[in-house]
N, C-alpha and C positions, 0 to 999 in steps of 0.2 A: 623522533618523537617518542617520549615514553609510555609504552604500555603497564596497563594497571593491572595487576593482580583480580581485583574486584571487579566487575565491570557496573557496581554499584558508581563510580565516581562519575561514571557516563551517563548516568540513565535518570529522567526523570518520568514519573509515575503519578497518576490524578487520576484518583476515582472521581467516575463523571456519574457514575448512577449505581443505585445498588437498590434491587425491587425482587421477591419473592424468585432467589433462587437465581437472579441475572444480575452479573457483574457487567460494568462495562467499565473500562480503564482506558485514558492513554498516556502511551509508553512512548515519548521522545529518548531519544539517542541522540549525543552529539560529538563529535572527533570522531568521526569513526575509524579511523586509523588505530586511533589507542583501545579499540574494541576487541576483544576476545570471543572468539566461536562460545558459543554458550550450551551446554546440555539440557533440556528443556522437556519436564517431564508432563507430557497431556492427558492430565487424569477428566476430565470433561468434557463435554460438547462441548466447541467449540469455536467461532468465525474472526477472524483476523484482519483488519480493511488495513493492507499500506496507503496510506495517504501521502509519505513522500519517504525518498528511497527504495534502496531495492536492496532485500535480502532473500538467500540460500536458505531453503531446508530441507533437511536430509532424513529418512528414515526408513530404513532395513535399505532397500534395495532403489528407493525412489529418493531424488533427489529435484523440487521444483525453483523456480525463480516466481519472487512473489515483485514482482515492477510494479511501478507508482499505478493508483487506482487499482490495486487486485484484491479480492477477498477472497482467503482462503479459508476451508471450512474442515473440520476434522471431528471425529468420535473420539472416546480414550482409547490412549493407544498402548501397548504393553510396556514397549523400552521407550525411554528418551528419543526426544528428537534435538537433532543437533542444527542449530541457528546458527551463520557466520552476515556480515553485512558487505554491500558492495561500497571500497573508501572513499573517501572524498566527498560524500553527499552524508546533509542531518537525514536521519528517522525515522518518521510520524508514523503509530499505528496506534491503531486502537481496536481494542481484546474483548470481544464480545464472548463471554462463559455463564453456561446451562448448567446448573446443578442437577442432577440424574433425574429429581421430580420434577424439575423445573422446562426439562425437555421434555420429558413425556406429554407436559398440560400443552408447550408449543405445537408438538404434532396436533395434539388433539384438537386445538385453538385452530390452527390453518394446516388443514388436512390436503389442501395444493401441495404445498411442500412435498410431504411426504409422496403423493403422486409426479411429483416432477423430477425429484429425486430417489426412488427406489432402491435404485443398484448401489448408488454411495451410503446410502442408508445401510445395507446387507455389507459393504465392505471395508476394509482399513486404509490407511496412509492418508494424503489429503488429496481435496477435490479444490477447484482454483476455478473464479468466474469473475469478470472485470466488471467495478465496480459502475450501476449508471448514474447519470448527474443528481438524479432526486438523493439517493444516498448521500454523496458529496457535502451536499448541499443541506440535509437534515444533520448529517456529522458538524458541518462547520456553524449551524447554531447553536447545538449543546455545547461546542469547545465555548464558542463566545459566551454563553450562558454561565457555563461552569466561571469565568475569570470578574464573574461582578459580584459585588460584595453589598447585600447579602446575596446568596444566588437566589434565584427565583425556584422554588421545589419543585411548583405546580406549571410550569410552564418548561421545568426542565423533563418533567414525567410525561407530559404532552411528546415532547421529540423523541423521549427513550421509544413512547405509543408507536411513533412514525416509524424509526427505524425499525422495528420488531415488524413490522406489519410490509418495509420494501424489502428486509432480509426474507421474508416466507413467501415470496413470491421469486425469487433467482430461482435459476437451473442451476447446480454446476457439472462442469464435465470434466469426462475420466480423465487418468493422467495419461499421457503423450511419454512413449517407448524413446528416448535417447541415448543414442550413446555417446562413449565418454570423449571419443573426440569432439563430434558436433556441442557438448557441453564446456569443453574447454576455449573454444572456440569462440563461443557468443561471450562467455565468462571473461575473455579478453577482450573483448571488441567493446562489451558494457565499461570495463574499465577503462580502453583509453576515451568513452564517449562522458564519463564522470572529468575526467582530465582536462577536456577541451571544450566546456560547457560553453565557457565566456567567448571562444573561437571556435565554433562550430566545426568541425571536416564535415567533407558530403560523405556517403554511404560507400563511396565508391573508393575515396581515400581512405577511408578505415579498413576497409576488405584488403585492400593494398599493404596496408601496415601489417594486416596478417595473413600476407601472402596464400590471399583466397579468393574465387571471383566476386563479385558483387551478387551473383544469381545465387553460389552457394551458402555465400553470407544470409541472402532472403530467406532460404530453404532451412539453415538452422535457427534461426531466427522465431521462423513461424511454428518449427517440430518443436523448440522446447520454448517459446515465452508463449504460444498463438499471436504474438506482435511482427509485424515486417519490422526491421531494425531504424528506419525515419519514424515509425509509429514509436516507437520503446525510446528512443532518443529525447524525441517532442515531448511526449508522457513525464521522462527524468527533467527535463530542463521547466518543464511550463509546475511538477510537484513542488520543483523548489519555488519557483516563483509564489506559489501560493502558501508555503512557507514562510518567503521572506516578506508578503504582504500580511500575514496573522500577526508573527512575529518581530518583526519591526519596522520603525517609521521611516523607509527609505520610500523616495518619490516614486512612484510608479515608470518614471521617464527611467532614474537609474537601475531600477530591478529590468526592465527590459533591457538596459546596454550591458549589463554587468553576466545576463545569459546571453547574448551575444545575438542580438534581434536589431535591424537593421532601423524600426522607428519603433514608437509609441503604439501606433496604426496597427502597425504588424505584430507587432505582441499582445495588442487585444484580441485581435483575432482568431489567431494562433488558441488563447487563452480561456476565448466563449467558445469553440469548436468543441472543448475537452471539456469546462464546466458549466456553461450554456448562461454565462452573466460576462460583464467587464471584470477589469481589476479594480476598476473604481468600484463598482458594484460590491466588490468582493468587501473595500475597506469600510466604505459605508453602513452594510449588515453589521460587520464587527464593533464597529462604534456606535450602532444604533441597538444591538441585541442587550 
């Protein structure tokens, strides 16, 4: 497969809101194979929600995994950070940016925050806290909102409200010391678990593929994603799912065989565990927002 020079040919880009100093975008990605590591310069306050896919970011000495539902949050940072994606899965994120006034007025706005966060406040690199269902769930109205024609302003400034108001209330916590074996390690086991989406291995097959126990597999697992590796699996396969239900009109029946889920039953469930609705549920908002 041919890699692009640009990785403009992969990327698409929708400002969903722009309000006094707050950007908010999302950035789908799609081949990700034909993707290139990207150099990624954060001059801003920052918050990141991956909604599906899993990417690498690296910066001075810290290197985190951002897994489906993770928001990650950062200050400006001096050098570049460098982004690579894990292949075989689309994307979804969406880039929440504070213009330097613009963060000040938010501490000031919800002064929790700043008490819950202190330490990351005082320091650099990023801080990572998994996204809960209210977030999800205010995210996937502004997308539907953002794709009607006209869009709605005043109803879409309503949800920008909501989200501003579930981001000031997370904790996030510090980053997790790994090293680079345990980081190779999981970095392979997420990819053969991108590979075999539609064929599910158990936890114990994959440990096996890289000739590690399954106990150790848990153990790196949890030091650098905070996911047991059936948790971080479920999270990639049920992301897509909610991918392939925003984005296109495939039945519900074949987005469950096609991630390799043994009924209909069991893929809803599996699917309100993580976003606390059906999938019907899911397509209904979309067609009704």
């Amino acid at each position: 497969m041919a890699r692009f020079r640009h990785n403009d040919h992969q990327i698409n880009t929708t400002l969903v809101q722009l309000c006094s100093g707050m950007r908010i975008e999302r950035i789908q990605r799609f081949d990700q194979h034909a993707i290139l590591p990207e150099l990624t310069p954060w001059n801003h306050w920052r918050m990141r929600i991956t909604l599906g896919g899993t990417r690498y970011l690296t910066y001075q000495q810290q290197r985190s995994t951002l897994a489906p539902n993770t928001i990650c949050w950062s200050g400006p940072l001096k050098d570049p950070a460098r982004a690579s994606w894990l292949p075989g899965t689309s994307s979804d994120v969406v880039d929440v940016t504070w213009s330097h006034a613009s963060w000040r007025s938010f501490l000031l706005t919800h002064p929790q925050f700043a008490e819950l966060n202190a330490a990351p406040l005082g320091g650099g690199g990023f801080y990572l806290q998994h996204a809960p269902p209210q977030l999800l769930h205010v995210l996937r109205q502004m997308i539907a909102l953002t794709e009607r024609d006209p869009v709605p302003e005043a109803a879409l400034a309503n949800q920008a409200a909501l989200l501003v108001d579930v981001l000031a209330r997370l904790q996030f916590a510090t980053p997790r010391r790994v090293d680079e074996e345990q980081r190779r390690r999981v970095e392979r086991a997420q990819s053969v678990m991108a590979e075999c989406m539609a064929n599910p291995m158990n936890i114990a097959k994959i440990a096996e593929s890289l000739s590690v126990s399954p106990r150790q597999l848990q153990r790196d697992f949890l030091t650098y994603t905070g996911l047991s590796p059936l948790r971080f699996f479920n999270l990639m396969r049920l992301s897509e799912a909610n991918f392939l239900l925003a984005e296109t009109a495939l039945p519900v029946s074949t987005i469950a065989t096609s991630l390799g889920y043994v009924s209909v039953t069991h893929f809803s469930t599996a699917f309100r565990q993580i976003y606390h609705c059906s999938p019907r549920e899911v397509r209904r908002e979309l067609r009704s927002a």
